[in-house]
MIDOSE-1310 file (N, C-alpha, C; in nm, 2 decimals, decimal comma, always signed):
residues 221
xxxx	+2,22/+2,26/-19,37/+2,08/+2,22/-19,41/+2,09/+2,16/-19,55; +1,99/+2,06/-19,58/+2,03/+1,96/-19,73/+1,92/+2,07/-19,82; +2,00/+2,03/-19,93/+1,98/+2,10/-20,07/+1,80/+2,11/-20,07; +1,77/+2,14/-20,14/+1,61/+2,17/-20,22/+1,53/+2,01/-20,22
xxxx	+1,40/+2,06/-20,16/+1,29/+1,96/-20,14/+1,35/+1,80/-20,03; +1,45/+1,85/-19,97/+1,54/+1,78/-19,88/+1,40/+1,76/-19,74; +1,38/+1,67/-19,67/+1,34/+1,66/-19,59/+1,37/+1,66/-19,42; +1,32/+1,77/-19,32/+1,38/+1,79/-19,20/+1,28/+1,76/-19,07
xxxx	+1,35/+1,63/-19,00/+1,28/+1,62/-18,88/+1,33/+1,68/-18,78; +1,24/+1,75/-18,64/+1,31/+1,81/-18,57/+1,21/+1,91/-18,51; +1,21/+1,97/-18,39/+1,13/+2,09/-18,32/+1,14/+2,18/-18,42; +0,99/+2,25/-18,40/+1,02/+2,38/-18,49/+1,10/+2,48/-18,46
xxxx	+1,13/+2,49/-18,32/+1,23/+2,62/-18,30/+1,39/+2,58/-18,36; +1,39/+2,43/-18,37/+1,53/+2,43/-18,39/+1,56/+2,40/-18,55; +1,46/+2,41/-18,60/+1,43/+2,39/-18,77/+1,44/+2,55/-18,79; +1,39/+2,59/-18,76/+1,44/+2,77/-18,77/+1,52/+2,81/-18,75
xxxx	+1,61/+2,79/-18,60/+1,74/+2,82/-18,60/+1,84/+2,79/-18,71; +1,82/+2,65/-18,74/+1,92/+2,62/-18,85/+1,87/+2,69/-18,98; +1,76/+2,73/-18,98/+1,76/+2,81/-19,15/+1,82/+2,96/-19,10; +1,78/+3,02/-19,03/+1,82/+3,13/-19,02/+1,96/+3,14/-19,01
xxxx	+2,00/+3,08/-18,96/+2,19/+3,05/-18,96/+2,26/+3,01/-19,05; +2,20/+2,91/-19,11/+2,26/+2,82/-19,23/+2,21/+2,87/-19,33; +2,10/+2,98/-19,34/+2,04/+3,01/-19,48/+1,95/+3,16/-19,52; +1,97/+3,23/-19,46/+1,89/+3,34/-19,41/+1,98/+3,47/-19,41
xxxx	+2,09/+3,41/-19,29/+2,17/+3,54/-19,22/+2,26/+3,50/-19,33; +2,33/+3,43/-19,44/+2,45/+3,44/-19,47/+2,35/+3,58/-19,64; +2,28/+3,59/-19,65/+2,24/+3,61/-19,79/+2,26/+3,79/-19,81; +2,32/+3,83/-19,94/+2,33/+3,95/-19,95/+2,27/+4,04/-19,88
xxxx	+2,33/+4,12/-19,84/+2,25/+4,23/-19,77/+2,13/+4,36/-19,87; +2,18/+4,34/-19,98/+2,17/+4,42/-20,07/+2,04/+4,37/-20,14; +1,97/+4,28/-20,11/+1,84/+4,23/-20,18/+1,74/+4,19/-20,08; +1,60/+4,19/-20,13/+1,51/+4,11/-20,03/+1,50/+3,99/-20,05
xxxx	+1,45/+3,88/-19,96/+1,44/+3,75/-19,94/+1,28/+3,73/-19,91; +1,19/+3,63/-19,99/+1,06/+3,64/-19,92/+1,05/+3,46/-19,93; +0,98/+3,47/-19,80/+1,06/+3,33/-19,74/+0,90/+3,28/-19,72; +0,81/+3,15/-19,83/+0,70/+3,12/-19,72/+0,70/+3,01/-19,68
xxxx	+0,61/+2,97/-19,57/+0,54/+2,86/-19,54/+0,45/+2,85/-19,54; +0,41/+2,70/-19,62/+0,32/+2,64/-19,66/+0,28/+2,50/-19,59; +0,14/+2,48/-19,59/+0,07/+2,35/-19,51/-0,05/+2,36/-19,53; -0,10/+2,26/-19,47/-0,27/+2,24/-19,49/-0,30/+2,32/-19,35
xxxx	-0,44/+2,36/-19,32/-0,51/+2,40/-19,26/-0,47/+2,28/-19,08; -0,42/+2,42/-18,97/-0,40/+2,36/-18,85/-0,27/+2,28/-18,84; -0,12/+2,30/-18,93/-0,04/+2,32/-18,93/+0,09/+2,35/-18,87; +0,03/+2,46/-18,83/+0,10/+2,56/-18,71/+0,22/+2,64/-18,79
xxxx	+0,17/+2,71/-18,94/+0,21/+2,80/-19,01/+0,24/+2,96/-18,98; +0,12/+3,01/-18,85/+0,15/+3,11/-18,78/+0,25/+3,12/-18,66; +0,25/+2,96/-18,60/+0,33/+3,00/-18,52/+0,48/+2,97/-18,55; +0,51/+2,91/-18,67/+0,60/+2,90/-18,73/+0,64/+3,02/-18,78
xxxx	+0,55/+3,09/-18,86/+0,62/+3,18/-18,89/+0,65/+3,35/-18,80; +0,59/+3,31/-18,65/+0,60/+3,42/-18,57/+0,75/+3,38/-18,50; +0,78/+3,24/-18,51/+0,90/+3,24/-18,46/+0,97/+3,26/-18,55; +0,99/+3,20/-18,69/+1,05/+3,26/-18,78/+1,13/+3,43/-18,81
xxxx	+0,99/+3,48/-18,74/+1,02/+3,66/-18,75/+1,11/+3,69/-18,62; +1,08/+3,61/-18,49/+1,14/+3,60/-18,38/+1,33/+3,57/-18,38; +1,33/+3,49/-18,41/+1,46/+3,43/-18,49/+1,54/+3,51/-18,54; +1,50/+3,56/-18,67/+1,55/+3,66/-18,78/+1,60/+3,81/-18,70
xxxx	+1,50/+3,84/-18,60/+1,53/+3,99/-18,55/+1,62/+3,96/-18,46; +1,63/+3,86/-18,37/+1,72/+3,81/-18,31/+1,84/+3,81/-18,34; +1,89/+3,74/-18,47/+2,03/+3,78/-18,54/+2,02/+3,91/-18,59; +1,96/+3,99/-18,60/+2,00/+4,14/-18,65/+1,94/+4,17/-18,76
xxxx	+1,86/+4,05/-18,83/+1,82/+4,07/-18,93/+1,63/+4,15/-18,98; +1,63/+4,24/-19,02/+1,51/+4,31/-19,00/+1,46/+4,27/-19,09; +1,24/+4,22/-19,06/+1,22/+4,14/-19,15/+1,07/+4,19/-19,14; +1,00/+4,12/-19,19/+0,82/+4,20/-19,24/+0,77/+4,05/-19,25
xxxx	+0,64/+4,07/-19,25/+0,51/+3,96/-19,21/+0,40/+4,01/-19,31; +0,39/+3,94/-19,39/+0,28/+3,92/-19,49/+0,18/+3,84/-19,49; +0,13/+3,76/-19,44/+0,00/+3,65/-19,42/-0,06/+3,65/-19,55; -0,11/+3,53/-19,59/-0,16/+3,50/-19,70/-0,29/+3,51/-19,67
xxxx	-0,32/+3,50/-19,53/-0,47/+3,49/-19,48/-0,57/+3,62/-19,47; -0,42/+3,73/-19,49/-0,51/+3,83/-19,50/-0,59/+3,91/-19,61; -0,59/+3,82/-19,69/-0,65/+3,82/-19,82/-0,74/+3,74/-19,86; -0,78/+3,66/-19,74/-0,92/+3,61/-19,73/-1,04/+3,71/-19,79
xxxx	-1,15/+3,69/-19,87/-1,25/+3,81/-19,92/-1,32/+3,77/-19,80; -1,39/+3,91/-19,75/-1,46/+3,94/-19,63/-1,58/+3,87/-19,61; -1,64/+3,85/-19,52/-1,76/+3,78/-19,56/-1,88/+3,85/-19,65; -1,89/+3,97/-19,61/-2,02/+4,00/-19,69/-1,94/+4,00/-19,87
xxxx	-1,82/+3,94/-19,91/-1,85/+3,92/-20,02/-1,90/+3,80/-20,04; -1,80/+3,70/-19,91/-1,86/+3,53/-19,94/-2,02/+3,55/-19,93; -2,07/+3,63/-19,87/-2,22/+3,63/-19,87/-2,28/+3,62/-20,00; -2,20/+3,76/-20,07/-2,27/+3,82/-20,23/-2,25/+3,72/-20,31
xxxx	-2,13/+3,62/-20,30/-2,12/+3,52/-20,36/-2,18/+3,39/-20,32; -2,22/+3,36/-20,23/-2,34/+3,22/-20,17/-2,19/+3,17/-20,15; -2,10/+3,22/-20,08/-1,97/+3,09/-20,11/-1,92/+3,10/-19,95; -2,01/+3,16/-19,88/-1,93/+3,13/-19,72/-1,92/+3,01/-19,67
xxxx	-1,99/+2,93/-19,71/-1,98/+2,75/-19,64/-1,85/+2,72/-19,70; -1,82/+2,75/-19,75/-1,68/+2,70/-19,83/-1,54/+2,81/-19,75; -1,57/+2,89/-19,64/-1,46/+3,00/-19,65/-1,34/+2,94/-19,60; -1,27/+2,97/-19,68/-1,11/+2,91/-19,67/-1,04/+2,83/-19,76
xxxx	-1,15/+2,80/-19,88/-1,11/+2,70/-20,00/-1,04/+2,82/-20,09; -0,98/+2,78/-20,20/-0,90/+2,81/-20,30/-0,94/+3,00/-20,29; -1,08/+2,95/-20,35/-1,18/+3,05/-20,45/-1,21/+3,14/-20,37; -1,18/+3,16/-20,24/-1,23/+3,24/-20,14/-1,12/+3,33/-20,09
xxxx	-1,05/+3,36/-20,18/-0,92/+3,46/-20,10/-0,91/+3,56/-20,29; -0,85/+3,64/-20,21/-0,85/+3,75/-20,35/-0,66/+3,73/-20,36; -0,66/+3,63/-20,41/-0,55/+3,59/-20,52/-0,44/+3,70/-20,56; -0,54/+3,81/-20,63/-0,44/+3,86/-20,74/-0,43/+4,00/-20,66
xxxx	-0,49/+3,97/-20,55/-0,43/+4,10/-20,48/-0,27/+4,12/-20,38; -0,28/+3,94/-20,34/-0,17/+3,90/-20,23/-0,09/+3,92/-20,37; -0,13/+3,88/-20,48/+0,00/+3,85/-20,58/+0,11/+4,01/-20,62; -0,02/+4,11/-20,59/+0,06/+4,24/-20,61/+0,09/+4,29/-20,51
xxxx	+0,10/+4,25/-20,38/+0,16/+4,27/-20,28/+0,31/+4,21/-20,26; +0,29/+4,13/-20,29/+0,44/+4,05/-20,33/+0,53/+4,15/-20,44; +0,47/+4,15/-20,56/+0,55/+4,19/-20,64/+0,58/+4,32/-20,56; +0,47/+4,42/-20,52/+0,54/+4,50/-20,44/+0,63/+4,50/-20,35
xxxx	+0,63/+4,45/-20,26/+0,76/+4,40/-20,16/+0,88/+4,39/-20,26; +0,90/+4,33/-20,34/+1,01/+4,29/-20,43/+1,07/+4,42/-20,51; +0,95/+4,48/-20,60/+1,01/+4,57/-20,67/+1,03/+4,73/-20,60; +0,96/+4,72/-20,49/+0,92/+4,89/-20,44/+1,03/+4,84/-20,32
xxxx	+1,12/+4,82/-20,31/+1,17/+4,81/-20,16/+1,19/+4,95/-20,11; +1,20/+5,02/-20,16/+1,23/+5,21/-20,14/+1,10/+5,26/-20,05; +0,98/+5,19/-20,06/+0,90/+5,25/-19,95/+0,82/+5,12/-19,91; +0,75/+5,19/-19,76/+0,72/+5,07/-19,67/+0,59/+5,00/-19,72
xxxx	+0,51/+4,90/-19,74/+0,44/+4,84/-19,80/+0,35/+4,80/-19,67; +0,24/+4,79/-19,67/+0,13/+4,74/-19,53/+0,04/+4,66/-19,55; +0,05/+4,50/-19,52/-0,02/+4,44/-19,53/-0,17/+4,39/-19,45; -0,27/+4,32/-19,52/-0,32/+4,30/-19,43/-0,30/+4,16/-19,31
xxxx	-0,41/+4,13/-19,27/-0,38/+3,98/-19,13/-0,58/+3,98/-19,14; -0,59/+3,86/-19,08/-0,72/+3,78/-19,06/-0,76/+3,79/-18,88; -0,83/+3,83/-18,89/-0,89/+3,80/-18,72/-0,99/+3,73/-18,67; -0,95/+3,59/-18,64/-1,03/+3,47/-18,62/-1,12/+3,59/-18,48
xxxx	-1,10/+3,66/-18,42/-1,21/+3,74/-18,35/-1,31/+3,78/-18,39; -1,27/+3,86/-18,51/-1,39/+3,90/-18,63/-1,44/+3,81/-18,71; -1,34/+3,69/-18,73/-1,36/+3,61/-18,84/-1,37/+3,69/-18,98; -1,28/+3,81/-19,00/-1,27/+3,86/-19,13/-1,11/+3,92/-19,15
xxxx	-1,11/+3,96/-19,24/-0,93/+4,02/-19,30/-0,96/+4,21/-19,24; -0,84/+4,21/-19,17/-0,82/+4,34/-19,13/-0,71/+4,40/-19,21; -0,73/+4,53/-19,29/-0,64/+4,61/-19,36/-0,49/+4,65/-19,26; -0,38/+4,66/-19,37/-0,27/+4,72/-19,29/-0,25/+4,73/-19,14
xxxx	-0,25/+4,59/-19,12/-0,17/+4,53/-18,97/-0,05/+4,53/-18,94; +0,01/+4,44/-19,05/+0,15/+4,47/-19,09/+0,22/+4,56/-19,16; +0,35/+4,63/-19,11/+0,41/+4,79/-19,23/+0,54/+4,68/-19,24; +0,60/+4,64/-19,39/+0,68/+4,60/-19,39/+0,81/+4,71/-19,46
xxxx	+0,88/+4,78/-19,38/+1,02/+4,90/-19,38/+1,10/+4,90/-19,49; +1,14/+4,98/-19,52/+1,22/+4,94/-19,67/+1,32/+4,90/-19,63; +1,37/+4,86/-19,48/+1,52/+4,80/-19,42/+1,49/+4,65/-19,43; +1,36/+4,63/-19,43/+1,35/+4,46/-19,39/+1,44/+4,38/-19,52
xxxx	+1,48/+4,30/-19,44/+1,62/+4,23/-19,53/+1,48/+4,10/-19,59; +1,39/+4,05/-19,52/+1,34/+3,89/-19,53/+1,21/+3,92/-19,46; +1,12/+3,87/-19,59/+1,00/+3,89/-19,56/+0,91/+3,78/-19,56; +0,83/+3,77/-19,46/+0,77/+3,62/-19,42/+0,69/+3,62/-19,47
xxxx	+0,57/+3,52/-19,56/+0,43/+3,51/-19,57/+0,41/+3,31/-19,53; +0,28/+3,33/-19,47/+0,25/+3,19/-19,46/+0,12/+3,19/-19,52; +0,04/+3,05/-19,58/-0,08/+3,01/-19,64/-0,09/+2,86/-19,67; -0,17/+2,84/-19,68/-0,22/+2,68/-19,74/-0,19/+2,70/-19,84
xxxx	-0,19/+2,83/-19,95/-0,19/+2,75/-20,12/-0,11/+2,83/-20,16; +0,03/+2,86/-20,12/+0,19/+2,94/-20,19/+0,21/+2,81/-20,26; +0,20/+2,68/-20,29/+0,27/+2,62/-20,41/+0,10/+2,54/-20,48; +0,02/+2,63/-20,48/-0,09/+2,59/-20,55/-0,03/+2,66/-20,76
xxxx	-0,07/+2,55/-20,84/-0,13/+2,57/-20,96/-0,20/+2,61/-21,05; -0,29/+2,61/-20,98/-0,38/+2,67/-21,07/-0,47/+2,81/-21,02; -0,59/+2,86/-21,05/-0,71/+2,93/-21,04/-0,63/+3,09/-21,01; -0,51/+3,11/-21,03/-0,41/+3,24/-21,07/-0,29/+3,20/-20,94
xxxx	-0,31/+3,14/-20,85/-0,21/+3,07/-20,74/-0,09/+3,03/-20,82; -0,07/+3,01/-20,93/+0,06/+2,98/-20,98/+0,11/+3,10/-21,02; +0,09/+3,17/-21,02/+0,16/+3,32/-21,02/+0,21/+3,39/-20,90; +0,19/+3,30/-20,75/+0,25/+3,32/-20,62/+0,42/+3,26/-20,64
xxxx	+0,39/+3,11/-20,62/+0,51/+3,02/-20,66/+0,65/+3,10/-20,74; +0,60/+3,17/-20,83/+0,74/+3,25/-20,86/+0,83/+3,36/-20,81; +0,71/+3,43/-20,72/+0,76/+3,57/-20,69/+0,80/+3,49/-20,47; +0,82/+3,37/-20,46/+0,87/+3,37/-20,32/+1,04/+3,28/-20,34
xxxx	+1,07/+3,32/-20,28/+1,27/+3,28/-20,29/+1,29/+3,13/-20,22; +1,19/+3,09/-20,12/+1,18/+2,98/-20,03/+1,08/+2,95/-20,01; +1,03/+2,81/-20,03/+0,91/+2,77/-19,96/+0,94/+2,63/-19,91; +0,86/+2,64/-19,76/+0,88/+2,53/-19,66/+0,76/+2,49/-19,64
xxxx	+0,75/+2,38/-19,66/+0,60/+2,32/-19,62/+0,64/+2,22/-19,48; +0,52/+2,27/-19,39/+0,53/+2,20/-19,30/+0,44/+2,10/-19,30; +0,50/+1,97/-19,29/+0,40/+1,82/-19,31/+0,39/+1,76/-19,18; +0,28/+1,76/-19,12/+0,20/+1,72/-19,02/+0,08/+1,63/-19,04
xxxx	+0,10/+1,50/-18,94/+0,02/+1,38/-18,97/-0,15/+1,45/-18,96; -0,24/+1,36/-19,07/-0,38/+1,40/-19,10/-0,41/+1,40/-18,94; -0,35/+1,27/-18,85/-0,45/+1,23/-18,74/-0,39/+1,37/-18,66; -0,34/+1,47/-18,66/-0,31/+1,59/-18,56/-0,37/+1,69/-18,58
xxxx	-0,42/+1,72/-18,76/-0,48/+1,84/-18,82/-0,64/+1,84/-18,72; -0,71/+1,74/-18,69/-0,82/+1,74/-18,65/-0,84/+1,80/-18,53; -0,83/+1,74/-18,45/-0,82/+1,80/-18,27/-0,78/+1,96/-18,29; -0,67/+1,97/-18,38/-0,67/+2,12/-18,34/-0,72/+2,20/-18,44
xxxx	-0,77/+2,18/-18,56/-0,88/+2,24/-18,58/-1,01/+2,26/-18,54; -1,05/+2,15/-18,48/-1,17/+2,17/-18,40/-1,17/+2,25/-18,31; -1,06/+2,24/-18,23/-1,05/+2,33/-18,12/-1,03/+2,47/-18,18; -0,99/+2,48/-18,28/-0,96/+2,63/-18,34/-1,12/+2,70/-18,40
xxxx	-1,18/+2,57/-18,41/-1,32/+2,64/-18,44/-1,46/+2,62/-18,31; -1,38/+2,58/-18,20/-1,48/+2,57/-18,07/-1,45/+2,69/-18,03; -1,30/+2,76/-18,04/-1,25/+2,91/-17,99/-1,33/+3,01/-18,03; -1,35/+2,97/-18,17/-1,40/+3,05/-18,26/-1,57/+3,11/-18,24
xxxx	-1,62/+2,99/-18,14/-1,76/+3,00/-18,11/-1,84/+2,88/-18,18; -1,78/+2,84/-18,26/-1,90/+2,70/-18,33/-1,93/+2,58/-18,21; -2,03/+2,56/-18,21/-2,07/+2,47/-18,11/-2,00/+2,33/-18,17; -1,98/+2,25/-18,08/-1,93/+2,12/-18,10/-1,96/+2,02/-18,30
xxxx	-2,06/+2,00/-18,25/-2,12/+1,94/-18,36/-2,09/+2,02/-18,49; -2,07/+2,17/-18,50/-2,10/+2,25/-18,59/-1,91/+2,25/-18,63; -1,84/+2,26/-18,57/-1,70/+2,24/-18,55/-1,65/+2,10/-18,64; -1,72/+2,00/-18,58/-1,64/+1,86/-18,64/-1,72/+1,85/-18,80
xxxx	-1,81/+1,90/-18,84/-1,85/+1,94/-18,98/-1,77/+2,01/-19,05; -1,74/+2,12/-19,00/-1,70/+2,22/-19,05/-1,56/+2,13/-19,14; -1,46/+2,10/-19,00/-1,35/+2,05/-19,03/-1,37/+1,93/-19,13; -1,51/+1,85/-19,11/-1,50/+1,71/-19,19/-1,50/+1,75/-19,35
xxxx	-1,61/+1,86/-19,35/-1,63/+1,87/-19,49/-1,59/+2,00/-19,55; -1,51/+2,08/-19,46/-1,49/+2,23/-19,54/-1,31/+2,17/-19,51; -1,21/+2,16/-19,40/-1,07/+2,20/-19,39/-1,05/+2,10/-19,45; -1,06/+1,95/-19,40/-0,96/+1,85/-19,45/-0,96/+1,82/-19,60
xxxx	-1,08/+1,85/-19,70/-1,08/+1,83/-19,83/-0,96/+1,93/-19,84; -1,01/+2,06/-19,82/-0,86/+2,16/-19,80/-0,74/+2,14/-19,80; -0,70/+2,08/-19,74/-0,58/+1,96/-19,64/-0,54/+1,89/-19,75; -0,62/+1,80/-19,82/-0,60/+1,66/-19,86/-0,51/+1,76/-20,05
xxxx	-0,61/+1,85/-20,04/-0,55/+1,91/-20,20/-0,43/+1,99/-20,19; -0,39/+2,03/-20,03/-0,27/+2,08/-20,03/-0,13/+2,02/-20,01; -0,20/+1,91/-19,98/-0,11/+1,82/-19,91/-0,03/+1,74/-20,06; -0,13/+1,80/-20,20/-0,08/+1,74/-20,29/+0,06/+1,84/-20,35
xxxx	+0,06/+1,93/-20,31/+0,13/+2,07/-20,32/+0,28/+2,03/-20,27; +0,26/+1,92/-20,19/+0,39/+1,89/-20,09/+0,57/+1,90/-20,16; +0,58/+1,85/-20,29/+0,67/+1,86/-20,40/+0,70/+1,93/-20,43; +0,62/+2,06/-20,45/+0,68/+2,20/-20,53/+0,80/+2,26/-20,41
xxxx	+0,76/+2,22/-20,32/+0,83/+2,31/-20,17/+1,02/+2,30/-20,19; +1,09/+2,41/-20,16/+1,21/+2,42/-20,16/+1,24/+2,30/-20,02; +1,19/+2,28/-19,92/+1,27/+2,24/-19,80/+1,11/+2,16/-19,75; +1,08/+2,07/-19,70/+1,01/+1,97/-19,59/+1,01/+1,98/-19,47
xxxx	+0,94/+2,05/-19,40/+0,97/+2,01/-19,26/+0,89/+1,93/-19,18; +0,90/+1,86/-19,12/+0,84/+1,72/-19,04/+0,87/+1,76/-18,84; +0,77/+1,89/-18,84/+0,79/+1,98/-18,63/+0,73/+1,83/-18,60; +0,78/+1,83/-18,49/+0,83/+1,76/-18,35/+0,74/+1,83/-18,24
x	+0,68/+1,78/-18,15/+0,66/+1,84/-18,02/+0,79/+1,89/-17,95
């Protein structure tokens, strides 16, 4: 695999193989590894990173799942804050909480740590989904804004060992966002709004993020 901010075309399963082989399984045993991916909204950051976890236990390597999404604030706070039309922008996730979960994972490896996950069923963040073991060698998080700057997001950026941004053309984000929010129950019309004026602005400022990333990947059907 090429050095730092190197660019990789290729299926995602076979973009994973080669990291977990070429960059994953060779790494001390004796430390944790917290490995994320990053992209704009409709990406395919979960299923990247489910194979990612898929992979890793495969070779022997025991590993934990952190979601960045599970630190979305619930709605009745976006309520208390008039900020639900916006849910999913910067300002809408509790920041400095994912941030001490991280440090956790890093500094506590002696006991298991439990994160939360997001349930597009509920449409809200569900507590301790994930138990990540004090054996896990490499721990996954994925999010839109692991190489964001500013609003306390730059205090993620230091505490992850790898970040992969997966870059996927604007014209692909659409269709399957929409579809991710027709699943969701938004009627049609209410869907292609949603996406027009809440994800892709999302998109477009993550997409500026694309530089900070240790590695590029460019999935393939």
């Amino acid at each position: 695999m090429n050095g730092p901010g190197s660019a990789r075309v290729g299926t995602q399963r076979a973009l994973i193989d080669e990291l977990v082989t070429e960059v994953l399984a060779p790494l001390p045993v004796d430390r944790r590894t917290i490995v994320g991916l990053c992209g704009p909204p409709g990406s395919g950051k979960s299923r990247a990173a489910g194979l990612l976890v898929g992979a890793l236990t495969r070779a022997g390597i025991e590993t934990g799942l952190a979601p960045m999404d599970g630190f979305h604030l619930s709605n009745a706070q976006l309520d208390a804050r008039g900020i639900r039309g916006r849910k999913g922008a910067p300002d809408t996730f509790d920041v400095a909480g994912f941030r001490e979960l991280l440090q956790r994972m890093r500094l506590r490896r002696e006991e298991a740590v439990y994160a939360p996950d997001f349930s597009r069923r509920l449409d809200d963040p569900v507590a301790a989904v994930h138990a990540i073991e004090p054996s896990a060698r490499v721990v996954v998080t994925e999010g839109n804004y692991l190489l964001f700057d500013t609003g306390g997001w730059q205090e993620i950026r230091p505490l992850l060992d790898l970040v992969i941004y997966l870059d996927v053309p604007a014209g692909t984000l659409t269709p399957r966002l929409v579809r991710r929010h027709r699943m969701g129950g938004r009627a049609r019309t209410q869907a292609h709004d949603w996406v027009r004026e809440v994800d892709l602005p999302n998109a477009t400022a993550v997409a500026r993020t694309r530089g900070r990333a240790d590695l590029v990947w460019s999935p393939v059907p």
